[in-house]
C-alpha positions as CSV (number, residue, x, y, z in Angstrom):
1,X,-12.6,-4.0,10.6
2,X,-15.6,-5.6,12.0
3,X,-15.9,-2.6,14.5
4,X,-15.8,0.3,12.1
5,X,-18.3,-1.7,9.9
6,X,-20.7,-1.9,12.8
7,X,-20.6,1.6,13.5
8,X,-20.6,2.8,10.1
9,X,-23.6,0.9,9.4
10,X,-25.4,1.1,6.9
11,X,-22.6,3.0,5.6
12,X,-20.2,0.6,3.3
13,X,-16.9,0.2,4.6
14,X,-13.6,-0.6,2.3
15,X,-10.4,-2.0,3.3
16,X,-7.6,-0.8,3.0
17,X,-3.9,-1.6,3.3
18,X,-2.0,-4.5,2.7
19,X,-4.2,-5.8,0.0
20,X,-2.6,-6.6,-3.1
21,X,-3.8,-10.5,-3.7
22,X,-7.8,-12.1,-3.8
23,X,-6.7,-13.7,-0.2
24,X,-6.7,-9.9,1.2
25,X,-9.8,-9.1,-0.8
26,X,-11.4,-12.5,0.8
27,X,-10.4,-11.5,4.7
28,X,-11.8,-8.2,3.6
29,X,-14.8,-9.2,2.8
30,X,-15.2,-12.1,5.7
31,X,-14.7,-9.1,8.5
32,X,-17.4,-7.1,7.1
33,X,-16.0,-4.7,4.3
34,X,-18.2,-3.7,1.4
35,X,-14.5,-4.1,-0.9
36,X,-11.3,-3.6,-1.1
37,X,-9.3,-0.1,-2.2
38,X,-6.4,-1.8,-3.3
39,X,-3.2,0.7,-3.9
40,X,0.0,-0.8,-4.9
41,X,-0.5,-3.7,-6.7
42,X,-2.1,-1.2,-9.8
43,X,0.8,0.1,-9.8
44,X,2.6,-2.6,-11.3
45,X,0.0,-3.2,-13.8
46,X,0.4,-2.2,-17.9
47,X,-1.9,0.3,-17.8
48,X,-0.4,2.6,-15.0
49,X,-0.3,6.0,-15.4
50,X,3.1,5.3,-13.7
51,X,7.0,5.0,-15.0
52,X,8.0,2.0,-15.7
53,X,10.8,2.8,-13.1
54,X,8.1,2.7,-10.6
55,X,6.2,-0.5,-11.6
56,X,10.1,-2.3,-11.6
57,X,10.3,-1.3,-8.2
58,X,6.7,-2.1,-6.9
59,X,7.9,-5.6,-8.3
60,X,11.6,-6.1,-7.2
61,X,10.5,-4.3,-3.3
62,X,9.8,-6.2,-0.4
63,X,8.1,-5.0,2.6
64,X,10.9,-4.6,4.6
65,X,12.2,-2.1,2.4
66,X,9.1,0.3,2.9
67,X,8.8,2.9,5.4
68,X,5.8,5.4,6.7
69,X,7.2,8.8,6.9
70,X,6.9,12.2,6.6
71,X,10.1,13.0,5.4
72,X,9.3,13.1,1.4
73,X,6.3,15.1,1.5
74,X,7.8,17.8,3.8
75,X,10.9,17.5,1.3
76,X,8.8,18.0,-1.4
77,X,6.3,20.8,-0.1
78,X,3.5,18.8,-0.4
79,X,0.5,20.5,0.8
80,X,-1.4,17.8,3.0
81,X,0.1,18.8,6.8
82,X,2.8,15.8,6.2
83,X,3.2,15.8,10.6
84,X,-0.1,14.4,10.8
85,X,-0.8,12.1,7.4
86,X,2.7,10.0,7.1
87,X,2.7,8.0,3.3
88,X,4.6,4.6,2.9
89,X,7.5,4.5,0.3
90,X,10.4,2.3,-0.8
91,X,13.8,3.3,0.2
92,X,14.4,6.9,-0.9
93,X,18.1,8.9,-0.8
94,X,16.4,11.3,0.6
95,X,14.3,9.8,3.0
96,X,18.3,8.6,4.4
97,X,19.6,12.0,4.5
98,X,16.6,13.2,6.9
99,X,15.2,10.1,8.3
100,X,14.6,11.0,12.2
101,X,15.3,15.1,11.5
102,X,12.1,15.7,9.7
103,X,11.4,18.9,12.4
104,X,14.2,20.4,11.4
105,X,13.9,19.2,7.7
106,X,10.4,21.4,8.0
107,X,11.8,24.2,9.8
108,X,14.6,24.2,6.7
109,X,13.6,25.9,3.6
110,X,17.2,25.2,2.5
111,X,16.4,21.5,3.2
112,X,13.3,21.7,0.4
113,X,15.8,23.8,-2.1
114,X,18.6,21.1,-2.0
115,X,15.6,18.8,-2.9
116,X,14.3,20.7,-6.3
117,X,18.4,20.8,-6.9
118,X,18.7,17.0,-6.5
119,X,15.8,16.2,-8.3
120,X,16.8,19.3,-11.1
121,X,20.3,17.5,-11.3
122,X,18.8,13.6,-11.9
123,X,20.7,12.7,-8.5
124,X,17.2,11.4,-6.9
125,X,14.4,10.5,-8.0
126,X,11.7,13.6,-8.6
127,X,8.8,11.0,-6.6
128,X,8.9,8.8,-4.1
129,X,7.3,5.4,-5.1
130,X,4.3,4.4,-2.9
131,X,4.2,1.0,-2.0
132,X,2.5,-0.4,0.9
133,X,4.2,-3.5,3.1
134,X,1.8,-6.3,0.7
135,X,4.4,-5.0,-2.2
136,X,6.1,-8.7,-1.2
137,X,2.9,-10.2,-3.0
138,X,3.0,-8.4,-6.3
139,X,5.5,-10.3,-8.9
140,X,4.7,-9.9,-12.1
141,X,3.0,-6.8,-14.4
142,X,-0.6,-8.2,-15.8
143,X,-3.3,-6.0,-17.3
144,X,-5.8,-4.4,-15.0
145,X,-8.6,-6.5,-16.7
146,X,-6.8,-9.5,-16.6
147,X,-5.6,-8.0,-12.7
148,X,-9.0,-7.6,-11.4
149,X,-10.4,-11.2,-13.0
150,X,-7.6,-12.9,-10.8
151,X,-8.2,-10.9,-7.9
152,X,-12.1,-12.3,-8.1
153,X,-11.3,-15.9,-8.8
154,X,-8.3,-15.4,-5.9
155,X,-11.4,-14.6,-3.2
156,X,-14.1,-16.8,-4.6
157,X,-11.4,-19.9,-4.1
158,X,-10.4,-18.3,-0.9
159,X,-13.9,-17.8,0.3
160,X,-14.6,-21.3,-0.5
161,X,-12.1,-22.8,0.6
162,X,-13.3,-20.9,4.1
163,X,-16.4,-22.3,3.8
164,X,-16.1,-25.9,3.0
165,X,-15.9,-26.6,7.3
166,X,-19.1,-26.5,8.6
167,X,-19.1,-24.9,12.5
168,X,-20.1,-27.9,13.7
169,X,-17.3,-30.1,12.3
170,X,-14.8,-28.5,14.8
171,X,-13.4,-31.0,16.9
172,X,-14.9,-31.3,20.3
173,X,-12.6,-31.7,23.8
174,X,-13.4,-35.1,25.5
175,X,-13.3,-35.5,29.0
């Protein structure tokens, strides 16, 4: 972070990933970043233009049980060149039934019509839920008002708490 900030300057810089708590928005802001684009924990918020399947799964997932891959979007035609731009999700039936083929899931148009059937039929789920690896922090299902005020007072405590050792109160080596 510090890096891209200094040659992006005077451009502001956001963080991104793994952000879901006012500790990530704090480290964020400590190496430099203008703010925080935080992703997943909306999703589990009342207001989310989500279904509530999703937000129940951004809540009950832990990071182990996310993956970056390509398979979902090449499953799902998704226009963005899904080789070069992987997405995180939770655990997906379909991501098991090509995880490791996804050239040959591309190279299959039969692969993307037993998709639409799945999904057609209510044997998968029509979306993959997006979920980054800081889904472990996300618990509970606030407002986004009441989200974004916790997220402030999170960093502010954070940042102070940072802040309360001076530099020169570090412990010196004798000798």
């Amino acid at each position: 972070m510090p890096l891209v900030v200094d040659l992006a300057a005077p451009v502001p810089v956001l963080a991104a990933g793994g952000i879901a708590d006012g500790r990530g928005v704090a480290a964020a802001l400590a190496l430099g970043a203008a703010g925080a684009l935080i992703g997943t924990r909306f999703q589990a918020t009342t207001e989310a233009l989500v279904d509530p399947s999703v937000s129940k799964a951004v809540i009950e997932g832990r990071g182990q049980d996310t993956e970056r891959n390509s398979v979902l979007d090449i499953a799902r035609g998704a226009s963005r060149p899904a080789e070069k731009y992987t997405a995180r999700t939770l655990g997906h039936p379909c991501l098991d039934r090509w995880r490791g083929r996804e050239d040959e899931s591309a190279r299959d148009s039969q692969a993307r019509q037993d998709h639409r059937d799945d999904v057609a039929r209510g044997a998968i789920p029509p979306m993959p839920v997006w979920a980054g690896e800081a889904v472990d922090l996300i618990t509970d299902r606030p407002s986004a008002a009441d989200l974004v005020a916790a997220l402030a007072a999170q960093a502010e405590d954070a940042l102070a708490r940072a802040g309360r050792r001076h530099p020169d109160d570090r412990p010196r080596a004798q000798g």
